[in-house]
Structures are given as structure tokens and as C-alpha cells.
mmCIF entry with sequence, helices, sheets and N, C-alpha, C, O atoms, coordinates in Angstrom:
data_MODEL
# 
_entry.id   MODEL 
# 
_entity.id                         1 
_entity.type                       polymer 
_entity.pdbx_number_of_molecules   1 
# 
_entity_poly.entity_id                      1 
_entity_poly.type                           'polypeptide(L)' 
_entity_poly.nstd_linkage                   no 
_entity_poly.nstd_monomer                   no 
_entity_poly.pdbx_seq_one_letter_code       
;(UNK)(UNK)(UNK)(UNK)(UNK)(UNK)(UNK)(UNK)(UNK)(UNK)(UNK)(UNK)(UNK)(UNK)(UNK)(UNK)
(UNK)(UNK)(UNK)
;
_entity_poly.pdbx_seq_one_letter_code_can   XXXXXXXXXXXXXXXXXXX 
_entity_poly.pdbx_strand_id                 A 
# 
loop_
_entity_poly_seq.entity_id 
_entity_poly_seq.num 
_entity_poly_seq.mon_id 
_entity_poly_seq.hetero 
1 1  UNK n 
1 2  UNK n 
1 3  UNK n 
1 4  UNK n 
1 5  UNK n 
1 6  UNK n 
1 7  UNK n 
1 8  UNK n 
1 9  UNK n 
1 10 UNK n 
1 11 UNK n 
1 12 UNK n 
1 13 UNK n 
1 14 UNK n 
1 15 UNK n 
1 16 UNK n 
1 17 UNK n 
1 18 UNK n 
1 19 UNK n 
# 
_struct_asym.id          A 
_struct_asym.entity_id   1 
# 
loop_
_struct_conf.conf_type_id 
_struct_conf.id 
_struct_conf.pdbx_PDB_helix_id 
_struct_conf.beg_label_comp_id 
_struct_conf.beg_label_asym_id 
_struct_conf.beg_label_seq_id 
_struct_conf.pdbx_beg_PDB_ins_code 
_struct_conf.end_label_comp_id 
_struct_conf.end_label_asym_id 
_struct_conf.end_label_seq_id 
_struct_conf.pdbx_end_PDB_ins_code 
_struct_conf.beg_auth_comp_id 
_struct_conf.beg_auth_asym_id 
_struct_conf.beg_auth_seq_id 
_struct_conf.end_auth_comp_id 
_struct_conf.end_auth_asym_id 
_struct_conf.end_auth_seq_id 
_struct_conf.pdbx_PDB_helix_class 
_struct_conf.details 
_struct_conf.pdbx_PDB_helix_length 
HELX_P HELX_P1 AA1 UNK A 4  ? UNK A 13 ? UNK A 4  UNK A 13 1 ? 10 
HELX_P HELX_P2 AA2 UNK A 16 ? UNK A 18 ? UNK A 16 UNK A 18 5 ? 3  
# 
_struct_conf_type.id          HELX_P 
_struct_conf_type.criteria    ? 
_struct_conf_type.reference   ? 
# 
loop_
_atom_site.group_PDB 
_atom_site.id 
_atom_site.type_symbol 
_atom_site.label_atom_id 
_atom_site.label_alt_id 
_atom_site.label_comp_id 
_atom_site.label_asym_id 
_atom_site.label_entity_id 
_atom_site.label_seq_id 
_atom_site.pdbx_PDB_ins_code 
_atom_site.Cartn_x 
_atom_site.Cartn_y 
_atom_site.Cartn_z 
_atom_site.occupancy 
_atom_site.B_iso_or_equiv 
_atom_site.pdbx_formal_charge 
_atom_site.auth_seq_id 
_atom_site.auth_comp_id 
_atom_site.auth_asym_id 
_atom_site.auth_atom_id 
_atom_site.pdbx_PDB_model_num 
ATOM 1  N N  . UNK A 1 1  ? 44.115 -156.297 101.609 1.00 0.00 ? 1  UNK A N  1 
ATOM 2  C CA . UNK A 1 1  ? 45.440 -156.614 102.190 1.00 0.00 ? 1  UNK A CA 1 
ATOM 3  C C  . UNK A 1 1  ? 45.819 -155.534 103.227 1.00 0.00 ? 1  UNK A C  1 
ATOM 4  O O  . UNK A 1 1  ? 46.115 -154.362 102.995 1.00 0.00 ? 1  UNK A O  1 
ATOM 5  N N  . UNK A 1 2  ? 45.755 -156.108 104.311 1.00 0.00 ? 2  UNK A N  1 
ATOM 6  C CA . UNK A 1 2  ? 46.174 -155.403 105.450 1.00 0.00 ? 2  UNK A CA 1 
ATOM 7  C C  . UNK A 1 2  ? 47.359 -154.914 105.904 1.00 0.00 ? 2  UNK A C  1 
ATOM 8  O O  . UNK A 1 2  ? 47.347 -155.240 107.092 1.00 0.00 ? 2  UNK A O  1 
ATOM 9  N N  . UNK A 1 3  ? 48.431 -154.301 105.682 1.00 0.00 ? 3  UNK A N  1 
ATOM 10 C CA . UNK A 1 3  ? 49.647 -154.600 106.091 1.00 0.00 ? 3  UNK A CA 1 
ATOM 11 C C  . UNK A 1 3  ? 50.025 -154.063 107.410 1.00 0.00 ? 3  UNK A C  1 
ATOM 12 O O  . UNK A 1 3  ? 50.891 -154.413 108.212 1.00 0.00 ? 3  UNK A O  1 
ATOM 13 N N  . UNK A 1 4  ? 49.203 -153.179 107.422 1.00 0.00 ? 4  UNK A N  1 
ATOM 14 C CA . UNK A 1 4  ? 49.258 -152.465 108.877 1.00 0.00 ? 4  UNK A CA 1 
ATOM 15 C C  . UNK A 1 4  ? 49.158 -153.368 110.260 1.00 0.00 ? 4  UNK A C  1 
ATOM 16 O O  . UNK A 1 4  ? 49.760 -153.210 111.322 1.00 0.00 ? 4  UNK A O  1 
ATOM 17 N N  . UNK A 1 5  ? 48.043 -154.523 109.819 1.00 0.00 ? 5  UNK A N  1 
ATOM 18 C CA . UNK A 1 5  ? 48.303 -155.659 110.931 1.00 0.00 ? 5  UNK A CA 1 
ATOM 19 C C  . UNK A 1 5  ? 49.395 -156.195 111.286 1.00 0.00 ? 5  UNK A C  1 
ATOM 20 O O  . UNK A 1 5  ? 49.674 -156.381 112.470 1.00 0.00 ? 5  UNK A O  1 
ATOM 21 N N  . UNK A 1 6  ? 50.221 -156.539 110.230 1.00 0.00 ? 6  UNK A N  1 
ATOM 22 C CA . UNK A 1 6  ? 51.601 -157.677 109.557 1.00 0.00 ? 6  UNK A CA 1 
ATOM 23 C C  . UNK A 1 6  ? 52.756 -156.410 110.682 1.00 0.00 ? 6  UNK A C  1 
ATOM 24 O O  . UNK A 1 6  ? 53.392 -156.792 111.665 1.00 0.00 ? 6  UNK A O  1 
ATOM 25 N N  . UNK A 1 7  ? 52.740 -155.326 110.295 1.00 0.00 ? 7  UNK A N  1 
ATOM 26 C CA . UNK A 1 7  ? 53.632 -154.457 110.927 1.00 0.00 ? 7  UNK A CA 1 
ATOM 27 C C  . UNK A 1 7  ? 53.463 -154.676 112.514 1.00 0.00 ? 7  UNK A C  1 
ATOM 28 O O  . UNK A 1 7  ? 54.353 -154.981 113.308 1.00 0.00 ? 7  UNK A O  1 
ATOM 29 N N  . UNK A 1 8  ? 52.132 -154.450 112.773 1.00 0.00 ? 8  UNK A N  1 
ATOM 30 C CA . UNK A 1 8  ? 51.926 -154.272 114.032 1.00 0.00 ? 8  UNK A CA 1 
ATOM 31 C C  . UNK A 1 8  ? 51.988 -155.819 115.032 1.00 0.00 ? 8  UNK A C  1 
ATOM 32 O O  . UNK A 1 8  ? 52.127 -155.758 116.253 1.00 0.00 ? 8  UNK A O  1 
ATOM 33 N N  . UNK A 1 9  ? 51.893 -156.813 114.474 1.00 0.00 ? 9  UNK A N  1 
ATOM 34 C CA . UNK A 1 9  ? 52.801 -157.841 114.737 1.00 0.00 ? 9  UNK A CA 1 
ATOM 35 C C  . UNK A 1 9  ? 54.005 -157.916 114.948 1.00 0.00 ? 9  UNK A C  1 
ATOM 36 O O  . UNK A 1 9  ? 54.385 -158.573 115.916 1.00 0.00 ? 9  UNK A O  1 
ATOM 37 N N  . UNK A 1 10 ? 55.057 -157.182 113.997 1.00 0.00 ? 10 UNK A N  1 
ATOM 38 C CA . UNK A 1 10 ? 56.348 -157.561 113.735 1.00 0.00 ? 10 UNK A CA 1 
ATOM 39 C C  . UNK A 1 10 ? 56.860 -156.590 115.139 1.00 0.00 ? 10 UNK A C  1 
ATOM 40 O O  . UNK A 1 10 ? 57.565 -157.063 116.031 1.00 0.00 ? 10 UNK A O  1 
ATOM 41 N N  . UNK A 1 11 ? 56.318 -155.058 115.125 1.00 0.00 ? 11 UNK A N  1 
ATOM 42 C CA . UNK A 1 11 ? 56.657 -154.201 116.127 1.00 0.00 ? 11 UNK A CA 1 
ATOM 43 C C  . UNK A 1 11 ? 56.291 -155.171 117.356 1.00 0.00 ? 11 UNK A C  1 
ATOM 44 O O  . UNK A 1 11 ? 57.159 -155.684 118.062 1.00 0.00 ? 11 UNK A O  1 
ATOM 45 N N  . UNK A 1 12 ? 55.350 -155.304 117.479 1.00 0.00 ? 12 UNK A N  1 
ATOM 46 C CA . UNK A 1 12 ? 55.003 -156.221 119.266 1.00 0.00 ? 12 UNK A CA 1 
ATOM 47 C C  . UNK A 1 12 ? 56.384 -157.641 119.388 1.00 0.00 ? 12 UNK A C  1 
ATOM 48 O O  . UNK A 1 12 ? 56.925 -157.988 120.438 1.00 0.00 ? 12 UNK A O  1 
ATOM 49 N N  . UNK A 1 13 ? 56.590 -158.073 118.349 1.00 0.00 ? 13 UNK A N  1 
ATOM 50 C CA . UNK A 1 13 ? 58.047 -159.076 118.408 1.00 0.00 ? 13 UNK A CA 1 
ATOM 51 C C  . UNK A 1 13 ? 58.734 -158.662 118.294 1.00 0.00 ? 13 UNK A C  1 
ATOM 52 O O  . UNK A 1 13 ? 59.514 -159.246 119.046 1.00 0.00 ? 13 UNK A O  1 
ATOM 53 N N  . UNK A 1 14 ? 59.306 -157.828 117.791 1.00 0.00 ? 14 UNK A N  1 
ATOM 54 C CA . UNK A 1 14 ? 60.581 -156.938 117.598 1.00 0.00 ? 14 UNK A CA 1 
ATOM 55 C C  . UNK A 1 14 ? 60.206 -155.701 118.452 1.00 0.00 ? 14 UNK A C  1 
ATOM 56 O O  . UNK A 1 14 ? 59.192 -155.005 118.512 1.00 0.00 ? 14 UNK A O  1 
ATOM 57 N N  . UNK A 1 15 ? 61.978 -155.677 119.402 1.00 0.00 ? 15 UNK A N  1 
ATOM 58 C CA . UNK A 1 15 ? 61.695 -154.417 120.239 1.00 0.00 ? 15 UNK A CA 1 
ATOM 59 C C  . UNK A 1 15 ? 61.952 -153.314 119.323 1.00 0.00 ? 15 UNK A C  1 
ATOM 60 O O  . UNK A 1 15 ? 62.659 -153.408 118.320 1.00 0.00 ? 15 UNK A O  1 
ATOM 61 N N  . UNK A 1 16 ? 61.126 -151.890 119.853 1.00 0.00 ? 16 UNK A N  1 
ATOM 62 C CA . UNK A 1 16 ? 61.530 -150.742 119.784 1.00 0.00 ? 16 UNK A CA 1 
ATOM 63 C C  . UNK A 1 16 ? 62.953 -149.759 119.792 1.00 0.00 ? 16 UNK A C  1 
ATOM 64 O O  . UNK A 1 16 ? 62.955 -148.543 119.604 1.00 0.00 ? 16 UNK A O  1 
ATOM 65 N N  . UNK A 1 17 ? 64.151 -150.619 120.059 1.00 0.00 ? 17 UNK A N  1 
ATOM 66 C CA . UNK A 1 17 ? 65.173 -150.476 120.606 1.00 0.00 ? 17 UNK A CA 1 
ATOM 67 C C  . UNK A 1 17 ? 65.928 -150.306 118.963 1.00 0.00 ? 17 UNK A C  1 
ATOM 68 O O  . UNK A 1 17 ? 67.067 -149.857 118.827 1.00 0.00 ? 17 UNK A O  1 
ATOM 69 N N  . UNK A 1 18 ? 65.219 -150.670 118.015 1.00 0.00 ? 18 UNK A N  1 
ATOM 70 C CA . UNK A 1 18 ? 66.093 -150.027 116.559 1.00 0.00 ? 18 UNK A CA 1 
ATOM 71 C C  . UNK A 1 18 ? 66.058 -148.569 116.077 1.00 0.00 ? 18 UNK A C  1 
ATOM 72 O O  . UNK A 1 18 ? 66.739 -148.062 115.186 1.00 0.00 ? 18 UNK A O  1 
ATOM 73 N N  . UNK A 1 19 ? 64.980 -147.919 116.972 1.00 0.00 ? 19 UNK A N  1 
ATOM 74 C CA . UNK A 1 19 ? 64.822 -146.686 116.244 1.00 0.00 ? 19 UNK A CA 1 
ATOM 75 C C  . UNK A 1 19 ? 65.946 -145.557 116.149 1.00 0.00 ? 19 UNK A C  1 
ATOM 76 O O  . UNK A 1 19 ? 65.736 -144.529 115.506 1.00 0.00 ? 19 UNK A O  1 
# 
């Protein structure tokens, strides 16, 4: 189980702009 993929999906759709 990968989750690191699942994240790195969600980051590329969702901006950076929450941090």
C-alpha cells in the first residue's frame, strides 16, 4: 500500500496555497 502515490495525487489537485 502505497500512500505516498494517493498524497502525491491529492497535492498535484489541490493547490499548495494551504500551507
Amino acid at each position: 500500500i502505497n500512500d505516498c502515490r494517493c498524497i502525491s495525487r491529492s497535492l498535484k489537485l489541490m493547490p499548495s496555497r494551504l500551507q
